[in-house]
N, C-alpha and C positions, 0 to 999 in steps of 0.2 A: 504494500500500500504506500502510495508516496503521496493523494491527496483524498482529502478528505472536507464536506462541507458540515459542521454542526448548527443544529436549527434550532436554537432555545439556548440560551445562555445564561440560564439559573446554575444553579450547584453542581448537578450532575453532569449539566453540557459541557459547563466551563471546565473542570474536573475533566475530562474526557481530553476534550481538548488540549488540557495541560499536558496529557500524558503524551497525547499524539505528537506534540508540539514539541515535548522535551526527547523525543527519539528519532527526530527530524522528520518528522509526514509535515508537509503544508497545509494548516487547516485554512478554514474559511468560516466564519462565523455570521450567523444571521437571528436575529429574534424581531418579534412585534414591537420591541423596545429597540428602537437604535442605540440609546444609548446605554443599555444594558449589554447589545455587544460590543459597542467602545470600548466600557470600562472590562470585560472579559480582554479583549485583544489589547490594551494596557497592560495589563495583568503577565502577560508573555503567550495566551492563548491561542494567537493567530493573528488574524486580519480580518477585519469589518468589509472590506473589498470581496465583489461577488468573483466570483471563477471566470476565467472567461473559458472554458471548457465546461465540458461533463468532469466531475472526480472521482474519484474510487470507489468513497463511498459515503453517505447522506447518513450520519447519525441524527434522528429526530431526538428532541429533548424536551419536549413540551407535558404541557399537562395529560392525562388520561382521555379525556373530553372533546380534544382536540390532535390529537396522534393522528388517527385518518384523516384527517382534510387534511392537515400540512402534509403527508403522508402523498395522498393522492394529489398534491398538487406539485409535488419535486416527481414522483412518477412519471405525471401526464407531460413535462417538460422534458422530462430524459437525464436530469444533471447528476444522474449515477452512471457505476456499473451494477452496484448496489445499494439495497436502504436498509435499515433498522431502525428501530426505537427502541429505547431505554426505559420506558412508561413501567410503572409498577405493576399492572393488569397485564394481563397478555390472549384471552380468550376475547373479551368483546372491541377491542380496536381490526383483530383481524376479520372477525364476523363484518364489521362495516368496510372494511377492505373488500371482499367477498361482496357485497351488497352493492356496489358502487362498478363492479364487473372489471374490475383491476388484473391484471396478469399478475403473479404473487411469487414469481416463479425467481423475482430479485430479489425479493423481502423476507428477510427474517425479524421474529419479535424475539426481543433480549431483556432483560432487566436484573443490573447490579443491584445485589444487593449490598448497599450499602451507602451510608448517608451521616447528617447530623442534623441538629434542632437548628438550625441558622439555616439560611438560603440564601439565595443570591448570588451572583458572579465572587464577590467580595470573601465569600465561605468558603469557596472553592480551593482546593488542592489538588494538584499531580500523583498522589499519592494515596488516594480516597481510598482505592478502590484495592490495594495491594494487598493480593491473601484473602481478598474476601468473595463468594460466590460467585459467578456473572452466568444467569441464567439463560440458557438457548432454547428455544421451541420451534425450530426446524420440522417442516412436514415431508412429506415423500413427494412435493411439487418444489421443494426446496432448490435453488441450483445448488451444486457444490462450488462452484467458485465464490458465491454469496458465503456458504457455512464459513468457508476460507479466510474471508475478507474480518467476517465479526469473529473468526478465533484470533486472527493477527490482532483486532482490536481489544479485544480481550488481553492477549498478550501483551502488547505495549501498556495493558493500562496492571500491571503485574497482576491480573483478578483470577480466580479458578475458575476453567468452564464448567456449567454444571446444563448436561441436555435432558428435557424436561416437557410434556405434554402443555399445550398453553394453558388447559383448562383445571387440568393436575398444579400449575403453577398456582393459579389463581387460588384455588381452596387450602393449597401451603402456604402463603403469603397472609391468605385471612387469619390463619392460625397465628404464627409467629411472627407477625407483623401489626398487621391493619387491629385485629379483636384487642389483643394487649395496649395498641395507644387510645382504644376508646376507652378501657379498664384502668388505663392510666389517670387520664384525663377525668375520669369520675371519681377514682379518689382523691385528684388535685384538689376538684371541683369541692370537696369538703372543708377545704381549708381557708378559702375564697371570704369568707365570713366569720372563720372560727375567733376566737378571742385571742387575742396576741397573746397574754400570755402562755398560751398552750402553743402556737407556733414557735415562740421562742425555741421552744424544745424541741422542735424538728432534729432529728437524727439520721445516720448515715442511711439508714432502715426506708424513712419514708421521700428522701434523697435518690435512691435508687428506683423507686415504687414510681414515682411522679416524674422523673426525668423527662422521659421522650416527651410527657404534656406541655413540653415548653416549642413545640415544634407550631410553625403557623396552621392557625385553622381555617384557611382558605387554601392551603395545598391538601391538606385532610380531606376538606369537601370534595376536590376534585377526584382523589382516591378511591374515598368510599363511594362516591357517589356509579363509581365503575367496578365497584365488585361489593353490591350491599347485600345481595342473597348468601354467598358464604360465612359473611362478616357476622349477620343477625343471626346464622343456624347456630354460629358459635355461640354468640350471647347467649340465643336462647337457653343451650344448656350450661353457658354461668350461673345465668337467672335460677336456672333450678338447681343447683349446687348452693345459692346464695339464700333460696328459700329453706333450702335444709339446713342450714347452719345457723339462722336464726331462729326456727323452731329446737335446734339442737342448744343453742346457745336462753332460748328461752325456756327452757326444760333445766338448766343448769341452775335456774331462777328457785323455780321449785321446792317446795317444802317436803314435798314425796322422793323418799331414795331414788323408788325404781324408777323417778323419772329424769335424776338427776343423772344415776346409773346411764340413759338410755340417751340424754344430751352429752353426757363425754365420750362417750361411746361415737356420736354425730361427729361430735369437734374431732376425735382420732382418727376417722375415717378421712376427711376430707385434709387435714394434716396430714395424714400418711401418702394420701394419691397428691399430694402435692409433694414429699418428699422423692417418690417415684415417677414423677413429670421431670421433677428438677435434674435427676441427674440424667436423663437422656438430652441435654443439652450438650451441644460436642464445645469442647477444652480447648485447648491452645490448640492454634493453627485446625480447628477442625477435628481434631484429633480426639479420641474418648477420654470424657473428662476424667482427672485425675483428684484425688485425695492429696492436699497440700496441708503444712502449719504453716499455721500464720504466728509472726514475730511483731508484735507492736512496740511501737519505737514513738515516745514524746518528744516533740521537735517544735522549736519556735516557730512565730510567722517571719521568715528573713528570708531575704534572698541569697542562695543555696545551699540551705540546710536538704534537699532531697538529694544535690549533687554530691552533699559528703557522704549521703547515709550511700545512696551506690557506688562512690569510693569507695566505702569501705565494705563494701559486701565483697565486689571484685576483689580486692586484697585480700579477702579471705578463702578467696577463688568458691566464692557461693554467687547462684543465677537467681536473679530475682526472676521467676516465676510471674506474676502479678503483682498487681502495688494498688491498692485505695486510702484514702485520705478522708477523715472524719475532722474536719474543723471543731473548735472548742465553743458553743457559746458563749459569746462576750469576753474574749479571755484572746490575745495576740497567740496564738497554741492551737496544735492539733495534734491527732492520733494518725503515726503512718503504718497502717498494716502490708505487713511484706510477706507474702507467699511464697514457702519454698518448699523444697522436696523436705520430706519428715525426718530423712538422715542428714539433711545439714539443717539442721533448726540448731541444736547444740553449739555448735561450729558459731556460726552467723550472731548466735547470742552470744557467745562468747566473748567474740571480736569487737562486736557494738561496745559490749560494757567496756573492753580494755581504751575503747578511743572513747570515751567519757557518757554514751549516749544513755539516757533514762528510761530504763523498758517497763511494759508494763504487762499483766498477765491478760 
């Protein structure tokens, strides 16, 4: 691939771009915003200049809602050899593809997984996408020089290919994507009012829980708005999971043993199947999650006290594994927990204490 045009110059486009850009392909940048691919092609992303040919290949970057018409309208011009979109859905853009009497025979639908709560050109990184999924849904009208084109993009952009039914994507995406940021957002949504001093007390806990709710709620709309049938089959069955744990948990209320018996019984059940959800989440690099200790280490707010603490893990030739940070209420201080293999915890504590740092259990 040596050109390439991207059409949407929000996060992922830009992002994409960067990649292409930084392995030498010539991109070309285009959005509804001109000057949102300005500040993209500023950035190092390419150029706001149309092509004066056809290029290689036409990454689409647009919202869910709107993939087919932009779609069908670099098609119906010719300015590929190939197209793709990046859209989070991958079943109903192709169906309107299909509907519109498109030859499809150039297009494949793709979608990295992967992102953050920010957007815009501005959010964007060459590096987004490194180690992380980039899903393909190639059909048997697929060209092979098309699969070709979005593996090479895949590959510049370091992502793993992962080949996948559009429609099979779409009910895995509702799962471990789209259900969880509305689950998210509902439990933000509690806090919205709650009395500051109970926010004060926010912890690492509901820090992690409410995260992704910090993403805009107008790229959401566009998401769900393209895959709400799998998204609500899932709630549905939250909803009834969340019905039974408040009858369990209102049973726990109870003056009667056996019903109190019959609510903790409720609460272990659904505790337990979230025990066994949780660990079929894959680990590092993908890989089957592992069993780590964690080392907590008291550390000032200054600028590089995390850069001593992985000094001196290195020097004790121990891998940090993972690393989270729990800030202190009201206090210049936080907790750094550091994840390692369970045979060098010893080691690693060791070391810390010998170079002055304050552990905690």
């Amino acid at each position: 691939m040596r050109t390439a045009l991207v059409i949407g110059t929000g996060l992922i486009g830009t992002s994409a771009a960067l990649a292409l850009a930084q392995r030498g392909v010539t991109v070309h940048l285009a959005d509804h915003d001109p000057e949102q691919a300005r500040t993209a092609a500023a950035l190092g992303a390419g150029t706001d200049e149309a092509p004066e040919g056809p290029v290689d290949l036409v990454v689409v970057a647009a919202p869910p809602a709107h993939v087919a018409r932009v779609l069908a309208d670099a098609m119906r011009r010719g300015v590929a050899r190939g197209y793709l979109d990046v859209a989070s859905v991958k079943g109903g853009p192709r169906r309107e593809l299909e509907a519109l009497g498109l030859d499809l025979t150039a297009y494949i639908g793709t979608h990295p997984m992967s992102g953050r709560e920010k957007s815009g050109p501005l959010a964007a990184t060459g590096d987004l996408f490194e180690g992380r999924p980039w899903v393909l849904t190639p059909t048997r009208d697929t060209n092979t020089e098309v699969l070709n084109l979005a593996l090479e993009l895949v590959s510049h952009c370091r992502a793993v290919p992962v080949v996948m039914d559009a429609d099979a994507h779409d009910r895995a995406v509702a799962l471990v994507s789209h259900m969880p940021h509305l689950v998210s957002s509902m439990v933000a949504a509690r806090l919205e009012h709650a009395e500051e001093a109970a926010v004060r007390l926010c912890g690492q806990g509901i820090r992690d829980v409410t995260r992704i709710a910090a993403s805009d709620p107008r790229m959401w709309i566009d998401i769900l708005s393209a895959n709400p049938g799998p998204v609500a089959d899932l709630l549905s069955d939250v909803a009834s999971d969340l019905d039974e744990t408040v009858r369990a948990l209102r049973a726990l209320q109870s003056s009667d043993e056996d019903k109190r018996t019959e609510g903790t019984a409720g609460i272990e059940d659904v505790l337990r199947r979230g025990n066994a959800g949780q660990v079929r989440v894959p680990g590092k690099h993908g890989s089957a999650p592992r069993v780590y200790e964690t080392v907590v280490v008291l550390i000032d707010d200054q600028p590089g006290q995390l850069a001593r603490i992985f000094a001196d893990a290195g020097r004790a030739g121990v891998n940090i594994e993972d690393v989270r940070i729990e800030h202190a209420t009201g206090q210049q201080a936080g907790l750094v927990q550091l994840m390692v293999e369970p045979k060098a915890a010893a080691a690693l504590k060791e070391a810390l204490r010998e170079r002055g740092w304050a552990l905690r259990q």
